[in-house]
PDBQT receptor file of N, H, CA, C and O in Angstrom, charges set to zero:
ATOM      1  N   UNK A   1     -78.565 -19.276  32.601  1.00  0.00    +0.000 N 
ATOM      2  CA  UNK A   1     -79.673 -18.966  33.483  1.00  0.00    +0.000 C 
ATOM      3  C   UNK A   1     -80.610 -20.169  33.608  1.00  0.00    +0.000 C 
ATOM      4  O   UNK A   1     -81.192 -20.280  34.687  1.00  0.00    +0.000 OA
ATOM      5  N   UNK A   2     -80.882 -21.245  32.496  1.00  0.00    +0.000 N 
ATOM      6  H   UNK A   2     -80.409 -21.154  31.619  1.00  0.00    +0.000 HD
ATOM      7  CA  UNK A   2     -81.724 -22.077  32.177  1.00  0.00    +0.000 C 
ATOM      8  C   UNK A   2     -81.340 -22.894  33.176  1.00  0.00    +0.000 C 
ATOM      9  O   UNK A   2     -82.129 -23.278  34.039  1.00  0.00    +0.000 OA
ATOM     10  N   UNK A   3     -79.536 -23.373  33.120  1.00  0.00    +0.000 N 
ATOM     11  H   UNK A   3     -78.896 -23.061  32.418  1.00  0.00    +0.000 HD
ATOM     12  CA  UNK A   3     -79.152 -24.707  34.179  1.00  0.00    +0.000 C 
ATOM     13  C   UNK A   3     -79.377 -23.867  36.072  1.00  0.00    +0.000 C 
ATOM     14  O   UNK A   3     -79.592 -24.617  37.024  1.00  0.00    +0.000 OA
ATOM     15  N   UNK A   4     -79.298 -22.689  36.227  1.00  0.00    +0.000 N 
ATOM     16  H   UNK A   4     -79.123 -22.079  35.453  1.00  0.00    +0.000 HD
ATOM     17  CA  UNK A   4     -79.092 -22.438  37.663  1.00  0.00    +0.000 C 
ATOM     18  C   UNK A   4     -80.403 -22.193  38.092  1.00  0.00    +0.000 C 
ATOM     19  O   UNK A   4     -80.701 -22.160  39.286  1.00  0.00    +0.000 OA
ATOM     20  N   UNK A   5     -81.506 -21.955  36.832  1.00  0.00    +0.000 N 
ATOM     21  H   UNK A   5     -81.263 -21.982  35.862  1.00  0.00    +0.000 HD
ATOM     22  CA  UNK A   5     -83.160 -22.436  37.505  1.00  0.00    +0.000 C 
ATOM     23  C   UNK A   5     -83.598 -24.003  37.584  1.00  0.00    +0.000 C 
ATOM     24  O   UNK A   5     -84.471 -24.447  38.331  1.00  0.00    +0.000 OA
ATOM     25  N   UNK A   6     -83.017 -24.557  36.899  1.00  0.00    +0.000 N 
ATOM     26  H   UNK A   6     -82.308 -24.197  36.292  1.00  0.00    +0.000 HD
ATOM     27  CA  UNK A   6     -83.361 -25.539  36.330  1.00  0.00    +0.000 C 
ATOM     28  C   UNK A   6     -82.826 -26.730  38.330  1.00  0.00    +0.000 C 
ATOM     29  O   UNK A   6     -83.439 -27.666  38.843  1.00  0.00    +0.000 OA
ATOM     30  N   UNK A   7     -81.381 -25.940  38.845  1.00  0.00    +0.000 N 
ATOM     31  H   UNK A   7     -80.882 -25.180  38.428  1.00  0.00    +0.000 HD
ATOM     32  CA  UNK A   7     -80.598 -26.527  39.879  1.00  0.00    +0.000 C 
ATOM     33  C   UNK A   7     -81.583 -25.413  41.166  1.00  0.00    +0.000 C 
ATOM     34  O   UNK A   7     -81.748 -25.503  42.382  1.00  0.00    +0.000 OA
ATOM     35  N   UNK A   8     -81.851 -24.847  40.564  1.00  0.00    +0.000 N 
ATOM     36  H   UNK A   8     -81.717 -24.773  39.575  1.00  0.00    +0.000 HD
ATOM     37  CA  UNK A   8     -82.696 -23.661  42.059  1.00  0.00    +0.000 C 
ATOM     38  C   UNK A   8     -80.994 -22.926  42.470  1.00  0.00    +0.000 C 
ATOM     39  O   UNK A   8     -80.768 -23.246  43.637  1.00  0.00    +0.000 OA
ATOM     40  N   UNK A   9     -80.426 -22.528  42.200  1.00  0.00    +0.000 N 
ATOM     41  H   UNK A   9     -80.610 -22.268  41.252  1.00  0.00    +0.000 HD
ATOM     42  CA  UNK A   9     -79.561 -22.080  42.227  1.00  0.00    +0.000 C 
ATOM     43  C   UNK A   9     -79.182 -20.358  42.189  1.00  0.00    +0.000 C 
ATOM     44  O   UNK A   9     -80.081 -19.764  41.594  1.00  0.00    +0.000 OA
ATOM     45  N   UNK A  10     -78.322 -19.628  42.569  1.00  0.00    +0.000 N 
ATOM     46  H   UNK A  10     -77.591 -20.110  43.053  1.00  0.00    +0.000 HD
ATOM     47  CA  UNK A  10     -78.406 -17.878  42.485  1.00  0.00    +0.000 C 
ATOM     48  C   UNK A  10     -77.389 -17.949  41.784  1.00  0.00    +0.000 C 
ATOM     49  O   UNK A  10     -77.594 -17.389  40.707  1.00  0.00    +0.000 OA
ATOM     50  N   UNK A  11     -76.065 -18.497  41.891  1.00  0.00    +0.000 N 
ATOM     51  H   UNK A  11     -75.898 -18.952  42.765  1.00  0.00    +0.000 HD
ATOM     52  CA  UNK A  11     -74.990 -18.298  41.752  1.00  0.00    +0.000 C 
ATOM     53  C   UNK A  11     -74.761 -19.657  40.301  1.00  0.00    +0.000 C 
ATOM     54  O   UNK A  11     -75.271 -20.745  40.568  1.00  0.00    +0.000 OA
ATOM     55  N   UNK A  12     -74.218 -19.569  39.243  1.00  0.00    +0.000 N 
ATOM     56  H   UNK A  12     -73.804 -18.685  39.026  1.00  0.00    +0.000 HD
ATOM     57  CA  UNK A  12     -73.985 -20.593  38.830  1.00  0.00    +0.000 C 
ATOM     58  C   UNK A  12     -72.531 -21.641  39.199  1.00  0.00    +0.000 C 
ATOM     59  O   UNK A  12     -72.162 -22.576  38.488  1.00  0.00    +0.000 OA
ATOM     60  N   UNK A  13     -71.860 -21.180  40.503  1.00  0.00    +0.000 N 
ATOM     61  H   UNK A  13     -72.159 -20.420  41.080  1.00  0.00    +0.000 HD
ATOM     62  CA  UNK A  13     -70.507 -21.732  40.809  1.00  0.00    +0.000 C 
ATOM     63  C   UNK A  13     -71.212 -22.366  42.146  1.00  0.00    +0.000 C 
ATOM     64  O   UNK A  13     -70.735 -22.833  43.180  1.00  0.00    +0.000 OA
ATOM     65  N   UNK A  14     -72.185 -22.232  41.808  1.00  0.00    +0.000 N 
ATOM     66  H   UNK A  14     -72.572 -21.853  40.968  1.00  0.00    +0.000 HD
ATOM     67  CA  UNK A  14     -73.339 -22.937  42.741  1.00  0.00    +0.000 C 
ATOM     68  C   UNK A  14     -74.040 -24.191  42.720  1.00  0.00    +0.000 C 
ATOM     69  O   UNK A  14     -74.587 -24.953  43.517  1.00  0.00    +0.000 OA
ATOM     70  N   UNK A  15     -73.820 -24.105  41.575  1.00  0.00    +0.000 N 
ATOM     71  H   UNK A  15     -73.376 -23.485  40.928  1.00  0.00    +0.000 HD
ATOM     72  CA  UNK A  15     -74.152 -25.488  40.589  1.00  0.00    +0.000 C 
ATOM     73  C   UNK A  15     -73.535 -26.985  40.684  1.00  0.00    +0.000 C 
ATOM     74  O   UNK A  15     -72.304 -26.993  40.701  1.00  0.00    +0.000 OA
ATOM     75  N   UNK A  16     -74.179 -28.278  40.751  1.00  0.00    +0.000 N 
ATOM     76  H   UNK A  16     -75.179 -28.271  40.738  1.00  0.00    +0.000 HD
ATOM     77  CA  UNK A  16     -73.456 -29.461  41.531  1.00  0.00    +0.000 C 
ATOM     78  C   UNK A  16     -72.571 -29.424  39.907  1.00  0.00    +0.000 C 
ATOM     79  O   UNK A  16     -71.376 -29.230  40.129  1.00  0.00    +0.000 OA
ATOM     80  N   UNK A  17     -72.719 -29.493  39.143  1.00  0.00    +0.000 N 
ATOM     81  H   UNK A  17     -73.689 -29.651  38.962  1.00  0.00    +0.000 HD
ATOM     82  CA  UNK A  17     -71.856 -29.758  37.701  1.00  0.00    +0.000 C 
ATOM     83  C   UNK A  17     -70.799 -28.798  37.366  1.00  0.00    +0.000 C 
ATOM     84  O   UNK A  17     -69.977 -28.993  36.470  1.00  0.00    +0.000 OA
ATOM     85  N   UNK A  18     -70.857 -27.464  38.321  1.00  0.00    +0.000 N 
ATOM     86  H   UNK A  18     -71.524 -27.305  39.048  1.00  0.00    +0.000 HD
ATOM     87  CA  UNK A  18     -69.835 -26.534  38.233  1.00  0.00    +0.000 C 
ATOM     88  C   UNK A  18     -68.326 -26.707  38.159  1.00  0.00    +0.000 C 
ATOM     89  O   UNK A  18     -67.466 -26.505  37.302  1.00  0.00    +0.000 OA
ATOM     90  N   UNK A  19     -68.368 -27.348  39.907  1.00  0.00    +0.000 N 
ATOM     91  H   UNK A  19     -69.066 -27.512  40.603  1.00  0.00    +0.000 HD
ATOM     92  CA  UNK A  19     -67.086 -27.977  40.014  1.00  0.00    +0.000 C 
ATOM     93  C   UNK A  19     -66.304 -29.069  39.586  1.00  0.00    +0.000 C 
ATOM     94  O   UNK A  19     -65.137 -29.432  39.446  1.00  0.00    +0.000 OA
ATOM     95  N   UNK A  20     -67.491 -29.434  39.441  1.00  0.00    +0.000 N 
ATOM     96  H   UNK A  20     -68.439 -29.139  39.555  1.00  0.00    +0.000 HD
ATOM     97  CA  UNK A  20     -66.843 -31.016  38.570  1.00  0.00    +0.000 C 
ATOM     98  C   UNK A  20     -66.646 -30.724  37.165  1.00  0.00    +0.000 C 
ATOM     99  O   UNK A  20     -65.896 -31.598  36.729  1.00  0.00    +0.000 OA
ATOM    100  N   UNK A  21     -67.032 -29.735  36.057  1.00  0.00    +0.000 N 
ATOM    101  H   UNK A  21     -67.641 -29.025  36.412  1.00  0.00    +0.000 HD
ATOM    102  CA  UNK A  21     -66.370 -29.799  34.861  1.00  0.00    +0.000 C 
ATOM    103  C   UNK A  21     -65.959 -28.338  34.227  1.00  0.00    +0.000 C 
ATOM    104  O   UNK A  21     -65.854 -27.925  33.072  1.00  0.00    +0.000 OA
ATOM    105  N   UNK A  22     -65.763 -27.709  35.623  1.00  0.00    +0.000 N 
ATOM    106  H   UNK A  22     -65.848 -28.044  36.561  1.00  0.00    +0.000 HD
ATOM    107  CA  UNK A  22     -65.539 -26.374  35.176  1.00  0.00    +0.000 C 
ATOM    108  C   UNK A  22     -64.279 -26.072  35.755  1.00  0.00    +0.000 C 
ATOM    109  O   UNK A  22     -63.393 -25.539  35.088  1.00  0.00    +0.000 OA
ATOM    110  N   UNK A  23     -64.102 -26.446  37.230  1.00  0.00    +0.000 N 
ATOM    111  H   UNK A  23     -64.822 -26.880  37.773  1.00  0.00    +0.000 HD
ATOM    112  CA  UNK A  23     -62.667 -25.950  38.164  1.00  0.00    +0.000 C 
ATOM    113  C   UNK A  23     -61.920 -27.166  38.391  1.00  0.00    +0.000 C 
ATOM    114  O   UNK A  23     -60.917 -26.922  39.062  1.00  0.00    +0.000 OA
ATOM    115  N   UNK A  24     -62.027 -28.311  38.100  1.00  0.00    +0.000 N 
ATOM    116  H   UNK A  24     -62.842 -28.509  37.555  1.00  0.00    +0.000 HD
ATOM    117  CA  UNK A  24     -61.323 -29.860  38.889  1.00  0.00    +0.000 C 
ATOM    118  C   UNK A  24     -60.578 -29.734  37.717  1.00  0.00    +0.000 C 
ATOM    119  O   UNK A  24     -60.855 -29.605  36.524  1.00  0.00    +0.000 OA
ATOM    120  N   UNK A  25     -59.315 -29.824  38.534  1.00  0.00    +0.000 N 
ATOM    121  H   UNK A  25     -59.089 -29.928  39.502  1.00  0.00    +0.000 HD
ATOM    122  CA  UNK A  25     -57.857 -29.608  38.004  1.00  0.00    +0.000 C 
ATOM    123  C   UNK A  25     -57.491 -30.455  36.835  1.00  0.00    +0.000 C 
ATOM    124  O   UNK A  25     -56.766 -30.039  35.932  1.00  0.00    +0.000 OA
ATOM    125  N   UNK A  26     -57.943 -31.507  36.864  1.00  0.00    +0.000 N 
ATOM    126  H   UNK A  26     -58.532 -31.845  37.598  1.00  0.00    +0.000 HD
ATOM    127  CA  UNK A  26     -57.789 -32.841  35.619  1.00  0.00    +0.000 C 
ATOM    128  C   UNK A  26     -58.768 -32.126  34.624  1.00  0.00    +0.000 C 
ATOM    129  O   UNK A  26     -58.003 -31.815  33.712  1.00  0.00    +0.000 OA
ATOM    130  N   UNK A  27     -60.162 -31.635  34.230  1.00  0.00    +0.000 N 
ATOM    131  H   UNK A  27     -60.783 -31.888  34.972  1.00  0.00    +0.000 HD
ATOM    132  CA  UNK A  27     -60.587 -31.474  33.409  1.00  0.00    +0.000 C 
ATOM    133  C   UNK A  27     -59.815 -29.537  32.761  1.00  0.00    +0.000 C 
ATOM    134  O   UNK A  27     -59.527 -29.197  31.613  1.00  0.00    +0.000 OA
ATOM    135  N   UNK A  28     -59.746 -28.923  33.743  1.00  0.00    +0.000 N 
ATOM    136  H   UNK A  28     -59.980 -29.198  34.676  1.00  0.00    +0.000 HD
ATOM    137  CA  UNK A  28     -58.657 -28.232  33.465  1.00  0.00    +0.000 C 
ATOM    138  C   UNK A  28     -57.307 -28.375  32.647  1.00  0.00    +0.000 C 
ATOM    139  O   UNK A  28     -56.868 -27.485  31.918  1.00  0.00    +0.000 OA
ATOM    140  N   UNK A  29     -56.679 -29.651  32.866  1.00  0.00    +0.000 N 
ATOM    141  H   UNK A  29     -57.035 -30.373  33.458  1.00  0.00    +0.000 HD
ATOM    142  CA  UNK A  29     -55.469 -29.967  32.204  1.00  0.00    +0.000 C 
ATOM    143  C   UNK A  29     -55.812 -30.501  30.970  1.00  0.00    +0.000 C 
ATOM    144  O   UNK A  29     -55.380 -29.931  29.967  1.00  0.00    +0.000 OA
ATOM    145  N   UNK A  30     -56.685 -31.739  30.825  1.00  0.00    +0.000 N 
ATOM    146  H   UNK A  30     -57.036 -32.202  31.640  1.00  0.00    +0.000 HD
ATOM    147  CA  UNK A  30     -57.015 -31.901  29.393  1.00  0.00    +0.000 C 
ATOM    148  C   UNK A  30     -57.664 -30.814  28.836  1.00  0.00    +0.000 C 
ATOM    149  O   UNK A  30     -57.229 -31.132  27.729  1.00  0.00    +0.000 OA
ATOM    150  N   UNK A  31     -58.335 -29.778  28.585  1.00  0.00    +0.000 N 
ATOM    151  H   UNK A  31     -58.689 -29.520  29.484  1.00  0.00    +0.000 HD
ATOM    152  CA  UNK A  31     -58.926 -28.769  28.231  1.00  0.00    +0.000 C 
ATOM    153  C   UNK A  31     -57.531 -28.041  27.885  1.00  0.00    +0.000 C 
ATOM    154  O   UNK A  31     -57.505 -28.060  26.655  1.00  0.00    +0.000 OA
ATOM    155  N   UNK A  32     -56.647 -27.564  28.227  1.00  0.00    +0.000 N 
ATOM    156  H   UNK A  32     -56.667 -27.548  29.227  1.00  0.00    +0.000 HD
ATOM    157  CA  UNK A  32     -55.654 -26.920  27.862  1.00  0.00    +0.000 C 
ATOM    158  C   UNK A  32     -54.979 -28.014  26.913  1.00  0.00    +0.000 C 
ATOM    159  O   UNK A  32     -54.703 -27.798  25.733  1.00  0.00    +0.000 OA
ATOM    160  N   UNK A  33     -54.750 -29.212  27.581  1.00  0.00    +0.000 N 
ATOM    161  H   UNK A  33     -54.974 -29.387  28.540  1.00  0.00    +0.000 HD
ATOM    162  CA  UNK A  33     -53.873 -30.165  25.750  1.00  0.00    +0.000 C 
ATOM    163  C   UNK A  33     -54.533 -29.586  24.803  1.00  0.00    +0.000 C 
ATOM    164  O   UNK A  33     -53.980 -29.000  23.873  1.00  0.00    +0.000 OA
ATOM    165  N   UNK A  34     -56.207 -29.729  24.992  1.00  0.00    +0.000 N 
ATOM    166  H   UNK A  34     -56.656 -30.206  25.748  1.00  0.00    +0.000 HD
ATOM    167  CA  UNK A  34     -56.955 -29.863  23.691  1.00  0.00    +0.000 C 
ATOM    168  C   UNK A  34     -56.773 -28.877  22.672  1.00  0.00    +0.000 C 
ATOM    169  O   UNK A  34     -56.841 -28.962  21.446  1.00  0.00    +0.000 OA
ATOM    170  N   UNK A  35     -56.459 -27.656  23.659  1.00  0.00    +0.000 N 
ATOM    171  H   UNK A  35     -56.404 -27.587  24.655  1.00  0.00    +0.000 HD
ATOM    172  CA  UNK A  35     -56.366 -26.301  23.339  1.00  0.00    +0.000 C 
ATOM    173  C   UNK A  35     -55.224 -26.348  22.505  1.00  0.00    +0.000 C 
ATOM    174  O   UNK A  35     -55.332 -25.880  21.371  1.00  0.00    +0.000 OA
ATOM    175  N   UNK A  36     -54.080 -26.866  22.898  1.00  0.00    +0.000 N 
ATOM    176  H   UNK A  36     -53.993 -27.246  23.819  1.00  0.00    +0.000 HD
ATOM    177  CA  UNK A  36     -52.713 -26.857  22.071  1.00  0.00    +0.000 C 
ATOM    178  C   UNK A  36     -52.674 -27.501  21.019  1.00  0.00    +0.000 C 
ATOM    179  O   UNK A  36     -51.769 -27.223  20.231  1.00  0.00    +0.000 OA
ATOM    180  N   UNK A  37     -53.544 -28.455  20.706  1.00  0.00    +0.000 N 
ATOM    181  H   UNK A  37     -54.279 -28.681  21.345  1.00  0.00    +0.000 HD
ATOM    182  CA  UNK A  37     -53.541 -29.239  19.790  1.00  0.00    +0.000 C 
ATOM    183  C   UNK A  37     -54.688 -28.296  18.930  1.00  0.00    +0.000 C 
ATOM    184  O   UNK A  37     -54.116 -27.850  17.936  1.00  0.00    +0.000 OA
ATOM    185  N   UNK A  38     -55.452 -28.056  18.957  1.00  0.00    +0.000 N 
ATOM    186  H   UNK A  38     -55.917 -28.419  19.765  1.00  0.00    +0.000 HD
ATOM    187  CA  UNK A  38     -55.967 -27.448  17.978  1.00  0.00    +0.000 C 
ATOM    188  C   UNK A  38     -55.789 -25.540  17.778  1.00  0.00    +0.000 C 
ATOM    189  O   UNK A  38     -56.462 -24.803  17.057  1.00  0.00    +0.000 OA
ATOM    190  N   UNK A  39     -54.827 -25.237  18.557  1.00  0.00    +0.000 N 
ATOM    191  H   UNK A  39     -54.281 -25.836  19.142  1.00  0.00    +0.000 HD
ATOM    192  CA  UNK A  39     -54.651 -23.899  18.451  1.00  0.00    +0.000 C 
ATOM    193  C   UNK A  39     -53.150 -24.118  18.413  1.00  0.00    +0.000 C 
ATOM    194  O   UNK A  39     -52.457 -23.456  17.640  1.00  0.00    +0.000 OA
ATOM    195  N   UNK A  40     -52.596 -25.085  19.273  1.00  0.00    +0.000 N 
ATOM    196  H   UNK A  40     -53.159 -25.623  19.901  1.00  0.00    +0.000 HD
ATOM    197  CA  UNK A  40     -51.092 -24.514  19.070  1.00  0.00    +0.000 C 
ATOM    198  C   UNK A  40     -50.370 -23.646  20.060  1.00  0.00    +0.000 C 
ATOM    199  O   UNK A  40     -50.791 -22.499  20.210  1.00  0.00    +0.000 OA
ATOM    200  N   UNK A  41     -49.454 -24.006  20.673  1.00  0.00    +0.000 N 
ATOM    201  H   UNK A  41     -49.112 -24.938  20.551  1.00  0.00    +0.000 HD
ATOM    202  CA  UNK A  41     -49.147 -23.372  21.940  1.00  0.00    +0.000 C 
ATOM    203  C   UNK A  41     -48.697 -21.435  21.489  1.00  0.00    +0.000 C 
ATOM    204  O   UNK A  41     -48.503 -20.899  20.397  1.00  0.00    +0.000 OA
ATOM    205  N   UNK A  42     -48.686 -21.064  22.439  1.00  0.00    +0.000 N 
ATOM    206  H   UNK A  42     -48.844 -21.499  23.325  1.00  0.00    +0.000 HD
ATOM    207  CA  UNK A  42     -49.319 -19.380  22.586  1.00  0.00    +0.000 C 
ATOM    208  C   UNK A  42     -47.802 -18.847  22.749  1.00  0.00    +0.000 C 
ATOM    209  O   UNK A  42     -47.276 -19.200  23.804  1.00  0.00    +0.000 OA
ATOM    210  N   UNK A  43     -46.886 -17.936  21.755  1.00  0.00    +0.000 N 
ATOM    211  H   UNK A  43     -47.313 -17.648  20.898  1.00  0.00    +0.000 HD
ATOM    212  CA  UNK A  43     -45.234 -17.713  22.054  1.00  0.00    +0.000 C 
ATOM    213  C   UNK A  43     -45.605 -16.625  22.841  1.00  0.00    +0.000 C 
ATOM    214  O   UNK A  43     -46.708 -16.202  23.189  1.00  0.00    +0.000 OA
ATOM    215  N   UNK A  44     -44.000 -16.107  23.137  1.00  0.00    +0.000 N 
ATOM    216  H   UNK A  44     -43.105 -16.451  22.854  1.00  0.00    +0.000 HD
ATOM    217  CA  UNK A  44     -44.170 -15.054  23.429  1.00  0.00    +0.000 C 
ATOM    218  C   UNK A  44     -44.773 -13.363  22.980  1.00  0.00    +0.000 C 
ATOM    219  O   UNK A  44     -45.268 -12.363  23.502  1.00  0.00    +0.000 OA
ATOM    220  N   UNK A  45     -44.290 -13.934  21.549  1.00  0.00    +0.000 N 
ATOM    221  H   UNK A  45     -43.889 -14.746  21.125  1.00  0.00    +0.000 HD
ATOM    222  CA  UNK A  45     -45.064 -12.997  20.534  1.00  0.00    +0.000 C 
ATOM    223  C   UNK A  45     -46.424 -12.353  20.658  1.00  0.00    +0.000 C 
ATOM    224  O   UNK A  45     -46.580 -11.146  20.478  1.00  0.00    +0.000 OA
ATOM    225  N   UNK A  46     -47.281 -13.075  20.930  1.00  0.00    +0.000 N 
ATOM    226  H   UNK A  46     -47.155 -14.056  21.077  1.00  0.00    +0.000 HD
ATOM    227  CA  UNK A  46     -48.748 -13.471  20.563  1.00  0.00    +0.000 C 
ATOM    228  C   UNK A  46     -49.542 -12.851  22.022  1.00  0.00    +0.000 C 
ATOM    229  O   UNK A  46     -49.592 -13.311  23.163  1.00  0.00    +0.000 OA
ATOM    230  N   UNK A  47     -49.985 -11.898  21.554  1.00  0.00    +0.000 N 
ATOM    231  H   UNK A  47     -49.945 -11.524  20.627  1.00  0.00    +0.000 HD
ATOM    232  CA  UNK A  47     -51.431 -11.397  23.124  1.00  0.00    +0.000 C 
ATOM    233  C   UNK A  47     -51.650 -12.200  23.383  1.00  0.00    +0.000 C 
ATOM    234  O   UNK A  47     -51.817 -13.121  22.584  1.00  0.00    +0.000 OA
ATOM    235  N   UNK A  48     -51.806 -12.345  24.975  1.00  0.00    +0.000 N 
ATOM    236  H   UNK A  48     -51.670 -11.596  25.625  1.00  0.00    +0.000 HD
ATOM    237  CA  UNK A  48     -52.498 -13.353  25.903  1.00  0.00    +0.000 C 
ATOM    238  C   UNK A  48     -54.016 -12.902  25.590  1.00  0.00    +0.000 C 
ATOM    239  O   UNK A  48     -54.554 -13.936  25.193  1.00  0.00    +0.000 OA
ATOM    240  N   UNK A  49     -54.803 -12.041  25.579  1.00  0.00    +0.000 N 
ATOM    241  H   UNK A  49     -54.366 -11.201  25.901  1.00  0.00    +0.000 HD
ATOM    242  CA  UNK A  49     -55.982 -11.929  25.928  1.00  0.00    +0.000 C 
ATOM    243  C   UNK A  49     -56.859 -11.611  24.818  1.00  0.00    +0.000 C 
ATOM    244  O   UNK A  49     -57.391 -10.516  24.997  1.00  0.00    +0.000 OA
ATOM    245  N   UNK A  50     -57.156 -12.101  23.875  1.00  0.00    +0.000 N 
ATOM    246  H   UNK A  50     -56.723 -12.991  23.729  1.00  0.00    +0.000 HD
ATOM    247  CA  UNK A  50     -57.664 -11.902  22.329  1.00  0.00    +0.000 C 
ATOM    248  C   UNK A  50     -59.884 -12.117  22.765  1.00  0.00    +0.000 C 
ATOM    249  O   UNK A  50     -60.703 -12.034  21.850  1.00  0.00    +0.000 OA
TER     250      UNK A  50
């Protein structure tokens, strides 16, 4: 709430920093390595939604 007053903003996907480190496909992809590396990839075994 602090950053979307802070931007005058309603929506926080509204936000100029939204898209750039929340949905852009490259920070997306490293964010998932990072994920594997410190969690370890997800088998079939294992709930998707914890």
């Amino acid at each position: 709430m602090e950053k979307m007053d802070e931007a005058g903003v309603k929506c926080i996907a509204e936000h100029t920093g939204f898209k750039a480190n929340c949905i852009h496909p490259d920070v997306i992809e490293i964010s998932f390595y990072e994920f594997l590396d410190v969690h370890g990839p997800i088998g079939d075994e294992e709930p998707i939604h914890e």
